[in-house]
Each structure stands twice: as structure tokens, then as C-alpha cells.
N, C-alpha and C positions, 0 to 999 in steps of 0.2 A: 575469125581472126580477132584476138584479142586487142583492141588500142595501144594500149601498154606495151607490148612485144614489138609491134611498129615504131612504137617511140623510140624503144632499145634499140632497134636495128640502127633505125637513122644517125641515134647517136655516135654510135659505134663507128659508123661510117664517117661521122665530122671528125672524131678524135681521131679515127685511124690518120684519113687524109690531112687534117690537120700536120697531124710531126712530121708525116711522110712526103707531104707538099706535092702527092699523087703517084709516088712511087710504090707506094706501099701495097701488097696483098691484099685482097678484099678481109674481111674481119668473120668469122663461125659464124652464120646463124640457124647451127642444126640443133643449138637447146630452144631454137624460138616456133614460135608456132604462127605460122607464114605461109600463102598461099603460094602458087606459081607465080599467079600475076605480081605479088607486092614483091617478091625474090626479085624477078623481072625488072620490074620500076627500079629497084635498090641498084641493078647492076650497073644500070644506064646514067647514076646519077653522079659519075665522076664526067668529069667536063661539062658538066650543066653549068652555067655562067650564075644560076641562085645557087647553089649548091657548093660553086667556087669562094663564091662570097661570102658565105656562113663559115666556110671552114676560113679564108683569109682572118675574119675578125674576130676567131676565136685564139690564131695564132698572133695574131698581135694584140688580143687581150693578155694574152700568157707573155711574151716578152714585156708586156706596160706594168705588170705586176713584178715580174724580177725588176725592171731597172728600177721599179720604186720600194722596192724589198732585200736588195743585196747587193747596195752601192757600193759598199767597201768592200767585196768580192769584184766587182765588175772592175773598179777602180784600178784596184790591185793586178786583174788581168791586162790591161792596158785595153785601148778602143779596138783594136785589130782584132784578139788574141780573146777580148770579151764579146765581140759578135759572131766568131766560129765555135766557141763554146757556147752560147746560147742556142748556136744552129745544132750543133752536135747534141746539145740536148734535148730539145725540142723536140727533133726526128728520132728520139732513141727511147723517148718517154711521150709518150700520151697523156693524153690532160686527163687527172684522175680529181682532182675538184677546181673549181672555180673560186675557189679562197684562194686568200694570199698565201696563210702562213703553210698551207700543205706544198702546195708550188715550191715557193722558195725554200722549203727543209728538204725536199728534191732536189734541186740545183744544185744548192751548197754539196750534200750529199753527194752528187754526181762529181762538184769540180773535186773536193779532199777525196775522195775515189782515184779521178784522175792522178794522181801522185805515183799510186803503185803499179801504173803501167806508164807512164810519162817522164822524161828526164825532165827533174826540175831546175837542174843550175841555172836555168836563164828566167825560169820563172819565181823569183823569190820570196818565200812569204806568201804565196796563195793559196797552200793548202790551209797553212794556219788562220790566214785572214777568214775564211770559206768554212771552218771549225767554228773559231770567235762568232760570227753574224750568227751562224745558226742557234750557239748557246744564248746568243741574245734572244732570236724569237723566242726561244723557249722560256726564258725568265721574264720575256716583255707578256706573251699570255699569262704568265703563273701570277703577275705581279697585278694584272687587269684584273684578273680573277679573287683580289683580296684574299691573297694570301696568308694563312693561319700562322702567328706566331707566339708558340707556344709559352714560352719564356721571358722571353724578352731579354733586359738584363738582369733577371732573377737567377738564382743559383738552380743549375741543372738538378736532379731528383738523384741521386746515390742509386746506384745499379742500374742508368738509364743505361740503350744502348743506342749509339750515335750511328749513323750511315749518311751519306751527300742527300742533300734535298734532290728528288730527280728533275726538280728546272732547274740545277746547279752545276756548274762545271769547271775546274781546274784546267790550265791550259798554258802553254808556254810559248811566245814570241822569241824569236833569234835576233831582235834587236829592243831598244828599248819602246815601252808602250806607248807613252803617250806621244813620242818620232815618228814612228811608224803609223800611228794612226791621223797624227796633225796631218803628213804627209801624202795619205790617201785622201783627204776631208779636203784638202788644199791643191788637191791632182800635180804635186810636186814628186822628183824621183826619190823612190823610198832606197831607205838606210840601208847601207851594205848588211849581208848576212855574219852576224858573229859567234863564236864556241862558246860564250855564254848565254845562257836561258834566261827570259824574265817572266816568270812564274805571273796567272792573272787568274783573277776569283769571276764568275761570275755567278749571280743569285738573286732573285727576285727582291730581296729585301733591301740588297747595296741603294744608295740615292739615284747614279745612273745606270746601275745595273752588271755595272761590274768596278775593278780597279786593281791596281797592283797587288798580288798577295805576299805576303812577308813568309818569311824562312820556314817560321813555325806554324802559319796555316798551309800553305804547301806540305810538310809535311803531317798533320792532322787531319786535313782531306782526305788525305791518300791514306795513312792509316785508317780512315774511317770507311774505308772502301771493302772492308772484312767485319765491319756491323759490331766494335769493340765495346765492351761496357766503358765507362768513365774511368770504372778503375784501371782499366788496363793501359789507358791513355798517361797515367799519370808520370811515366816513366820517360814518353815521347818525345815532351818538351819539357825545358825548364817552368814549372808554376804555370800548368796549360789550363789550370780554371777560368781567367778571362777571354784567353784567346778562342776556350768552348762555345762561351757567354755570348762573345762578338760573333762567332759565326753560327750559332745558330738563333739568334735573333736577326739576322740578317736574311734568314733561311736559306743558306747556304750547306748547313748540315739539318739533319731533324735526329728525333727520337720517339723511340718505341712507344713511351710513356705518355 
């Protein structure tokens, strides 16, 4: 019996019972290589009181890490409506790392999921909020990572071809930004939903990592999402050479070159 294969079973076993809070089917261990007896010992080890306890502290290490990872999702859920969604995901997802940023680009993931089978008019704002936080982890690692920029405010190379930085992302609020976000920061009720969009950049390069996008980066993101040369852009906006400049110093777009 290999040590290693014992380790995986057990594991197996904390993360099952972990989500599943002991409801859950015991977990395969027919790729592992495993005697009777260790099978045996595995089976017996739901309601062992050490065995309760490993898995309790694993699931409230995985809840300590969302509420310090995806406030402004949680926020946005309200207290009630943010601890059945935490339960709901918990028990539906097993712990696949003990990092923060995999956890919580799960979560998020699960709540903007929740959207296309949930009626949201009472829930306002949570898919997007739960969108937003996740493009942040993504620009807050890219950004840790000393992020390469190429240009800077130097003039882009003639025949480059632009596409979104992949820690970058374009996104749109149905009320305005910085309301909406005071207002979850501030745990005060957020801005009614309104029929206009307010367009937001986010990019490892921005100073906090994202900000309001203007008319003409909104639409230069989004054309840039078919990987266009420069020149093809030229027609997109009015005089799009600084607004290139700015966003791909920003690293919110790159290029090829």
C-alpha cells in the first residue's frame, strides 16, 4: 500500500464531507491502491469526532477566505441571501485549492452563473458586482506579477495587432460606478437599476485597477476582441491613436509585436 494513495483517499474524504456536511456519497477509490483493511478504516471515518473536526475547519477555512475575498459580492447579496449562497456553494463545490484567488474565481463564478437560472429583479446588481471582483483578482495577480508594458506612451509599431490583455476586462454597471460601489463599501442600499450602461475598464495597469471607460475605449476593447491591426482601427474612433496608447500602457489591450 502505497502512502501516497492513503493520503489521496483521506483527502478525498475531508473535501467530500467537507461541502456536503456528511450527506454526501462516499468519494471512488477504485484508481487507488488500497487494502481491505485501509478501505475499512476510510469507511468508518464519517462521524469520528477527529475526522469531524478536520473537515469543520476546512469548511470554515474556505468560508474565511470568500468573506476576505468577495466583499463586494457578499455585500451586494445582502447577509441573509450571502450565507445560503455561500452554503449553496460550499456543498456543490469541493475545495480544489487552498488558495484564495482559485476559491473565490469559483464563487464569483458560481454566483454570475446563478443569474441564468435565478430571477434576479429582487436581486440587483449581483451578477455584475460578482463579474467586477472576479476581473479584479485577475488584474490584482497580473499586476503582482510586474506586468510587462510594452509601450508605454510610445507610439504603437504600424501593422501591430491589438487584442484585450487577458487580466483585462470590459464590463458594464446599470447604475453609476462609483454609487454603486460607495454604496456596497458603505453597506448602504444600492442605486435603483437603470436603461443606461456605465461602461468600466478593468486592467492590471489602471492605478486601482480599474475605472470608468469612456465611449471610445468601450468601443476599441470590443473591436479589439477580433485581434484587428492598427490600421483597421483607424476608422473606429475619431483620432484612436492615444486612446491605443492609453490602453495599452495600461495593459488593458496588448499586441502581437
Amino acid at each position: 500500500m502505497p502512502l501516497a494513495d492513503l493520503q489521496i483517499a483521506l483527502g478525498l474524504m475531508v473535501t467530500t464531507q467537507s461541502a456536503a456536511r456528511g450527506s454526501a456519497d462516499a468519494p471512488n477509490f477504485n484508481n487507488l491502491r488500497l487494502t481491505a483493511a485501509e478501505r475499512g478504516w476510510l469507511s468508518q471515518l464519517p462521524g469520528d469526532p477527529g475526522f469531524n473536526v478536520t473537515c469543520h475547519i476546512q469548511r470554515w477555512w474556505r468560508e474565511t477566505k470568500l468573506g476576505w475575498t468577495t466583499s463586494l459580492t457578499l455585500a451586494a447579496l445582502g447577509p441573509e441571501r450571502a450565507d445560503a449562497t455561500l452554503k449553496a456553494y460550499l456543498k456543490a463545490t469541493p475545495c480544489a485549492s487552498l488558495f484564495f484567488t482559485p476559491e473565490a474565481l469559483g464563487f464569483l463564478d458560481f454566483v454570475a452563473g446563478m443569474s441564468e437560472w435565478r430571477e434576479w429583479t429582487d436581486w440587483p446588481h449581483v451578477a455584475e458586482i460578482a463579474r467586477f471582483e472576479r476581473a479584479l483578482l485577475i488584474a490584482k495577480e497580473a499586476a503582482q506579477q510586474a506586468v510587462d508594458r510594452p509601450f508605454g506612451d510610445d507610439e504603437i509599431p504600424s501593422g501591430a495587432r491589438l487584442s484585450p490583455h487577458p487580466a483585462a476586462a470590459l464590463l458594464e454597471f446599470a447604475a453609476p460606478p462609483a454609487e454603486l460601489l460607495g454604496a456596497l463599501v458603505e453597506r448602504r442600499s444600492l442605486p435603483p437599476v437603470m436603461a443606461t450602461r456605465f461602461p468600466v475598464l478593468v486592467a492590471p495597469g489602471l492605478a486601482y485597477l480599474w475605472r470608468p471607460a469612456s465611449a471610445d475605449e468601450s468601443r476599441l476593447f470590443t473591436r479589439c476582441r477580433s485581434a484587428p491591426s492598427v490600421e483597421d482601427l483607424l476608422t473606429s474612433v475619431p483620432d484612436p491613436a492615444p486612446t491605443l496608447r492609453r490602453m495599452v500602457g495600461a495593459c488593458a489591450l496588448q499586441s502581437d509585436l
